[in-house]
C-alpha positions in Angstrom: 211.7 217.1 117.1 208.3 215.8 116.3 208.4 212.5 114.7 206.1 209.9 115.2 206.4 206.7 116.6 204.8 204.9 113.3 207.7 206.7 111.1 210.3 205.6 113.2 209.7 202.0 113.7 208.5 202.1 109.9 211.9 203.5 109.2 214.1 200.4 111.2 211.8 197.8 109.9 212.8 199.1 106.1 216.3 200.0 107.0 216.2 203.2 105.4 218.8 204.6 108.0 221.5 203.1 109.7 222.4 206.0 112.3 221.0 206.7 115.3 218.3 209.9 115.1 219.6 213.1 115.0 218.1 216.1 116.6 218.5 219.5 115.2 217.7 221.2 118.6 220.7 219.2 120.8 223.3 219.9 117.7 222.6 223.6 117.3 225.6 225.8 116.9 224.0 228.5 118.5 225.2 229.7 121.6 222.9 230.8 124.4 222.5 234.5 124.4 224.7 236.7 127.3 221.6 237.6 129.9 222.4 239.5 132.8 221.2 238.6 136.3 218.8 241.0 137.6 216.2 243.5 135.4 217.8 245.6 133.5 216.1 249.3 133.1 216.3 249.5 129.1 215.2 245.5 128.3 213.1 245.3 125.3 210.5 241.8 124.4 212.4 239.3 122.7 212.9 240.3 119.2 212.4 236.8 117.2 210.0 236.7 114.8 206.6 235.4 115.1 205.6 232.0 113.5 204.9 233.1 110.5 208.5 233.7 109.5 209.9 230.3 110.1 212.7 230.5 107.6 214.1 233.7 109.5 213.3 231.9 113.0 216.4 231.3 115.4 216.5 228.2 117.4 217.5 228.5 120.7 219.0 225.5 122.3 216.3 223.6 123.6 215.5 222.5 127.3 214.3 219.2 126.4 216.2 216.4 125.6 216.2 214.7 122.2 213.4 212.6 121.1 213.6 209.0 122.1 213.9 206.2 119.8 211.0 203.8 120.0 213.2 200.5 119.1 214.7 198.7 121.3 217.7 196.8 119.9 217.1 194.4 116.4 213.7 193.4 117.4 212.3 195.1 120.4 210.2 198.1 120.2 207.6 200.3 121.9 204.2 198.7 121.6 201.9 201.5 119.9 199.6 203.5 122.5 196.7 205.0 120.7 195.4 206.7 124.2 199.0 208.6 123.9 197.8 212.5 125.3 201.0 214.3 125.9 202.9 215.9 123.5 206.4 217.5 124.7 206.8 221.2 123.0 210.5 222.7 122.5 210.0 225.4 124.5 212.1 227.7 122.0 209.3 227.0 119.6 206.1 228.5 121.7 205.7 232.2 120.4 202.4 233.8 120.0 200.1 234.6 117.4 196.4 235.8 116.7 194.1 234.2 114.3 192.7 237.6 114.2 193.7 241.0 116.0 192.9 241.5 119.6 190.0 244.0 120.2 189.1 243.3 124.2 191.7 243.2 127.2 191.2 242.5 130.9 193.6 244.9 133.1 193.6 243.3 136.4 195.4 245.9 139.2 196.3 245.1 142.6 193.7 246.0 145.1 195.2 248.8 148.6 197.4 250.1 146.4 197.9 253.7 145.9 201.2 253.4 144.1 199.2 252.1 141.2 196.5 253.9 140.2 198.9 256.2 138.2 200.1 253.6 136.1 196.9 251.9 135.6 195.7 255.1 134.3 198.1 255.3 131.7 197.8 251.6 130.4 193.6 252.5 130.4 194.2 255.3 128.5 197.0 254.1 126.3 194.6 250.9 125.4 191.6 252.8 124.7 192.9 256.0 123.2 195.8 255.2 121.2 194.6 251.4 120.5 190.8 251.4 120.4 190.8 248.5 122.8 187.6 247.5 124.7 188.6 247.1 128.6 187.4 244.8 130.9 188.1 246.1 134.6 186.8 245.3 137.8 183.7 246.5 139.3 185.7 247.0 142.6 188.6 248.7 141.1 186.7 251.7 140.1 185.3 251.9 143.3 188.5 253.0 144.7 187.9 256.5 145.7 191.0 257.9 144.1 189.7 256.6 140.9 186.1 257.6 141.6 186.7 261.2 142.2 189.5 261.9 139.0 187.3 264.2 137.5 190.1 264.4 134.3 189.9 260.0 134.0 185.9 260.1 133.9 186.0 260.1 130.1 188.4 257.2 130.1 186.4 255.1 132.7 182.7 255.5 130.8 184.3 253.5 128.3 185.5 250.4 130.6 183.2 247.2 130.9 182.8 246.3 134.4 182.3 242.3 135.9 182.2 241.4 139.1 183.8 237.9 140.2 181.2 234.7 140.5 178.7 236.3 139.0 179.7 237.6 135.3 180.8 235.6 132.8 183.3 237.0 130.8 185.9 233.7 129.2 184.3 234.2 125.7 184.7 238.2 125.9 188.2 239.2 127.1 191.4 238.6 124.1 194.0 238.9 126.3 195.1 239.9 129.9 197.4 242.7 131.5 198.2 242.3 135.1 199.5 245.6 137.3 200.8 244.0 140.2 202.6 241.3 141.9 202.5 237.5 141.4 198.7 237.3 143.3 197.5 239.1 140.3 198.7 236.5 138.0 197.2 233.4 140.3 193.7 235.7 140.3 193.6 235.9 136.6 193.9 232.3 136.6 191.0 231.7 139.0 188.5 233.6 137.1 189.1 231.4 133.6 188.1 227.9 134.4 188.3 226.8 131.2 190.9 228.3 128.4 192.7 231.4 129.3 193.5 233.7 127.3 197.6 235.7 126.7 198.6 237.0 130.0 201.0 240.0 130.2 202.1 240.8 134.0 204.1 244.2 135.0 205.8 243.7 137.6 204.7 246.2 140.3 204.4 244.5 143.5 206.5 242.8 146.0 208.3 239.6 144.5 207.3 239.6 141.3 208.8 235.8 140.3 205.4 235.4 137.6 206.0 239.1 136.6 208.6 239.7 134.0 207.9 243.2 132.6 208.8 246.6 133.7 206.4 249.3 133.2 208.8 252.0 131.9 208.3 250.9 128.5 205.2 249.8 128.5 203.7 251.1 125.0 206.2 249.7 122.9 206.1 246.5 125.3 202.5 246.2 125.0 202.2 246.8 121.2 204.6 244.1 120.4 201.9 241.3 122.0 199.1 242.8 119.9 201.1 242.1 116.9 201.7 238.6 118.1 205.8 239.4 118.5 206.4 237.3 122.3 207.5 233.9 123.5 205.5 231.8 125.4 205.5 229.6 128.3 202.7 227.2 128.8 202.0 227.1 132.6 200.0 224.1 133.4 197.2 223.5 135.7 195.4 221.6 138.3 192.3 220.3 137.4 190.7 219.5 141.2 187.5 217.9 142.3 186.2 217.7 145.4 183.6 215.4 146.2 181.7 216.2 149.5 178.9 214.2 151.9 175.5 215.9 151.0 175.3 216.7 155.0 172.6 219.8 154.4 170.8 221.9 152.0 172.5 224.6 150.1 170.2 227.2 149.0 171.1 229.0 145.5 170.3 232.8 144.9 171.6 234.4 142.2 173.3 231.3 141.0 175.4 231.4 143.6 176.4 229.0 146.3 176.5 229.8 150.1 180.4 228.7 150.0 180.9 231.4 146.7 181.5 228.7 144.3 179.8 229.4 140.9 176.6 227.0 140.7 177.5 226.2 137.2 180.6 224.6 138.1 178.8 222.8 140.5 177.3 219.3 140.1 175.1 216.9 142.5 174.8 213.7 142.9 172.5 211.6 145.0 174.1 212.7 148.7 177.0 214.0 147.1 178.5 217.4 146.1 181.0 217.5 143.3 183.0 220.9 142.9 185.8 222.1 140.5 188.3 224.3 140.5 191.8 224.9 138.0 194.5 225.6 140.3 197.8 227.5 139.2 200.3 226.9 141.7 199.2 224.9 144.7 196.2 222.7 146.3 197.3 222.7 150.1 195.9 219.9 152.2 196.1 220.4 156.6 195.3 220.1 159.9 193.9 223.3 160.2 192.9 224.7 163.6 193.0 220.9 165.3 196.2 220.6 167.7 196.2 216.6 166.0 198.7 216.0 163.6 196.7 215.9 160.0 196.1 212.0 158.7 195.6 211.8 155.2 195.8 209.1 152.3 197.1 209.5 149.0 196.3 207.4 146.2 197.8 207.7 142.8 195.9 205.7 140.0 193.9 204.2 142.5 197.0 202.9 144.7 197.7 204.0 148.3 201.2 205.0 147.9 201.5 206.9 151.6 199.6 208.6 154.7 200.6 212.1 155.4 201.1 212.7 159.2 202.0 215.7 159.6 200.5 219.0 159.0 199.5 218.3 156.1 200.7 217.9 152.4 200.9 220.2 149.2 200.4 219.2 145.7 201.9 221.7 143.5 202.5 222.7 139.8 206.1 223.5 138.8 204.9 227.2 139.1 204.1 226.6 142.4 206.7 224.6 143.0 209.1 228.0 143.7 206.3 228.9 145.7 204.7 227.2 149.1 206.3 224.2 148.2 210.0 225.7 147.9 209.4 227.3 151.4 208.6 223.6 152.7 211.7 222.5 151.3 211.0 221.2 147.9 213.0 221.1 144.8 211.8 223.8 142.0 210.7 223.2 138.7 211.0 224.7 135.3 207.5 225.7 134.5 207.7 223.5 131.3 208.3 220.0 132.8 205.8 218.2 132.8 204.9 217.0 136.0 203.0 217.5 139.7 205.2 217.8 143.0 203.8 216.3 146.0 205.7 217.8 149.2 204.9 216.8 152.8 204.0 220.0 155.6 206.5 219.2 158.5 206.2 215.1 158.3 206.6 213.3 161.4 208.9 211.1 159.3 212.9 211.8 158.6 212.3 209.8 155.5 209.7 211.6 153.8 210.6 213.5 151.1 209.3 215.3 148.5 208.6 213.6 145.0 208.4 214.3 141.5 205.5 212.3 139.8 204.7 212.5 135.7 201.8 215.1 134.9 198.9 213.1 133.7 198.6 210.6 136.9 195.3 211.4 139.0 195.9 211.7 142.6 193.4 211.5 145.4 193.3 212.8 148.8 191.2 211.4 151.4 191.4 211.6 155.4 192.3 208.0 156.8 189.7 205.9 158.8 191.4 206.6 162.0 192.0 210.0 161.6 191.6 211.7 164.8 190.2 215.4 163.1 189.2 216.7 159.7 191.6 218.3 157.8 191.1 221.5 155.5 191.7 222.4 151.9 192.5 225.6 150.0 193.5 226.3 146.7 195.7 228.9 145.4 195.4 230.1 148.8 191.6 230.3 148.3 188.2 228.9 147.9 189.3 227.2 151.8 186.8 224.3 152.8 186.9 221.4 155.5 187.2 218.1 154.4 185.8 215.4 156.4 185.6 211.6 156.7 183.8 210.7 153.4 185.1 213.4 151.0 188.0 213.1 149.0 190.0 215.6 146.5 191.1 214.1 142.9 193.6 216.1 141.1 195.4 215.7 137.8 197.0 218.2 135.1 194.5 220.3 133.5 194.3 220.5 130.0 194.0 224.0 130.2 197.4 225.9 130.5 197.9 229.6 131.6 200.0 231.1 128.8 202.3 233.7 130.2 203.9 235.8 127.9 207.4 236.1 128.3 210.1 239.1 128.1 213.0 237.4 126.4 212.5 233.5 126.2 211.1 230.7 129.1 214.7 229.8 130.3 215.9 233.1 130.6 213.4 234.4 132.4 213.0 231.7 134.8 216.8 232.4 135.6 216.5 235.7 136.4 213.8 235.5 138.7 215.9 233.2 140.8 218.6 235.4 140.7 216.4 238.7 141.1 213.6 237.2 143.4 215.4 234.2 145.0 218.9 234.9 145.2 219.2 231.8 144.1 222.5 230.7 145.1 224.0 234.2 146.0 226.9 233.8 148.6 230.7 235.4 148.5 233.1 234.4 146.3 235.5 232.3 147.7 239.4 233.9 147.4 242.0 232.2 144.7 245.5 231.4 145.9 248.1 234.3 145.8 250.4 234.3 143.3 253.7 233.7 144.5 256.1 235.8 142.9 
């Protein structure tokens, strides 16, 4: 699969091959494994070997096509891009490893929720007794009185490391992640790494669970495989957003932290101007917010107005969060690794306006038009929301930072399933055969 373009037109200028390129991933003999639709009970983490072992390594068939050929008939060929930045993985190919072994993990646990302080207390103790594991929880999650007043988990919880969101750093100190809940866990874990994430392992235990792929019956044998680097990988990619505001008045700092709750060192100014950042997991929603006006936006891609959004308003979405907001506003949804940003309209005062698929990579920016009649409001992830007047504007591109969500059998699979399990993703009654006549 990974050939570069200087080998292959080197290889048609010398004629050192006559036939066409062949790729070992499309010509596989190997059949897809049977998966069942739906979670089954007794499901164990994929059992392919970790990169290390490459000569015992399986291929599954790949979801990506093979790699194009660069030239272009006798004499025509791609013209050589040194500013090239995107590289296409085989997704069968992304498994995890450690460059050394994990010491520190960050259990993030749904907050209201009673049914989970049992469980949580088993991982804790599992991690710290029976793995020596430093744990990052929290300040707030201890605070839960049922957790507070466990006179039999005290021992357990004097060993935890507490932090308390937008004001502790902790992106250098935590190895990997374990989420207890449903898929809001998995987009607040996200939030609080704006830079690289670290492995994230998500039970699911809450309502939908689409992000969540694990089952906490097993948990100990599920959990020990990731610290010896046995999983698969999928690479969810990210929103890198910046939002540049009208200096309009005076902020005042304490504690290094903004009045709005946005982390002063992600926070840059400029003569009149407030610039702030954000990574984004699934979504960066764009409306009308309380106004009764329709919303009146422009978007801009690479510097080019390519429409106005009337409506109520407009999402821009990563193919994780394309089976999210932008699914229930009638998008198309997206296997988590293709490459690419969704932009879907919010009830468009247009029959014609669709959604659209654009390549990851392009910038986009969001501004309100001149005539717009109100401001319009922005929120990301479903958070961090903020009023965008006449003057600001929102630029958003892929992040270079991925999430990297551990998988239970492989990224295809478990994509399927959740459509199946979550979605009902085309469920309906079988339609009758003919009777036989006899």
């Amino acid at each position: 699969m990974e050939m570069s373009r200087e080998k292959l037109c080197a290889s048609k200028a010398e004629g050192s091959s006559d036939s066409g390129y062949h790729c070992s991933a499309c010509h596989d003999d190997e059949e897809w494994g049977n998966t069942s639709r739906g979670r089954s009970k007794s499901r164990s983490l994929s059992a392919s070997p970790a990169l290390g072992s490459t000569k015992e390594f399986r291929r599954t068939r790949s979801l990506h096509g093979p790699c194009p050929v660069t030239t272009f008939g006798p004499k025509a060929c791609m013209l050589q891009n040194p500013k090239t930045i995107m590289h296409i993985q085989d997704p069968a190919s992304q498994r995890l490893t450690w460059n050394k072994p994990p010491k520190s993990v960050l259990v993030i646990k749904k907050i209201r929720d009673a049914s989970l302080l049992q469980p949580f207390k088993e991982l804790c103790v599992y991690l710290t007794e029976e793995n020596n594991m430093i744990v990052y929880v929290e300040k707030k999650v201890l605070e839960d009185p049922a957790i507070a007043n466990d006179e039999n988990f005290g021992p357990v919880k004097k060993k935890f490391c507490t932090f308390r969101e937008d004001y502790d750093d902790i992106s250098n100190q935590i190895d990997f992640i374990i989420c207890l809940g449903g898929d809001g866990t998995l987009l607040y874990a996200s939030s609080l790494f704006q830079g690289s994430v670290p492995p994230v392992m998500a039970f699911h235990l809450g309502s939908l669970g689409f992000l969540t792929p694990f089952n906490f019956e097993n948990f100990q044998s599920q959990v020990t495989q990731v610290i010896e680097g046995n999983a698969a990988l999928v690479l969810r990619s990210r929103l890198k957003v910046k939002v540049v505001k009208e200096h309009r008045e005076k902020l005042t700092v304490q504690n290094g932290i903004e009045e709005n709750g946005v982390v002063s060192a992600n926070l840059e100014k400029e003569v009149g101007k407030q610039i702030m950042q954000y990574q984004v997991l699934n979504e960066v929603v764009v409306d009308r917010g309380p106004s009764s006006y329709l919303s009146n936006v422009d978007v801009f891609l690479n510097g080019h107005l390519i429409t106005t959004v009337q409506g109520d308003g407009v999402i821009v979405s990563t193919p994780t969060g394309s089976t999210a907001y932008a699914a229930a506003a009638g998008a198309s949804m997206i296997h988590p690794n293709v490459p690419a940003i969704m932009i879907t309209p919010i009830c468009p005062h247009s029959l014609s306006f669709r959604p659209i698929v654009v390549p990851a990579g392009v910038e986009l920016k969001i501004m309100l038009s001149p005539d717009a009649r109100n401001t319009a409001w922005v929120s990301f992830d479903g958070r961090k929301r903020q009023e965008i007047c006449h003057g600001d504007s929102i630029s958003i591109t892929t992040s270079c930072y991925p999430l990297p969500s551990i998988c239970f059998r492989d990224p295809v699979s478990d994509w399927f399933e959740s459509l199946a399990e979550c979605l009902h993703w085309n469920v309906r009654k079988k339609q009758n055969n003919f009777a036989v006549e006899e």
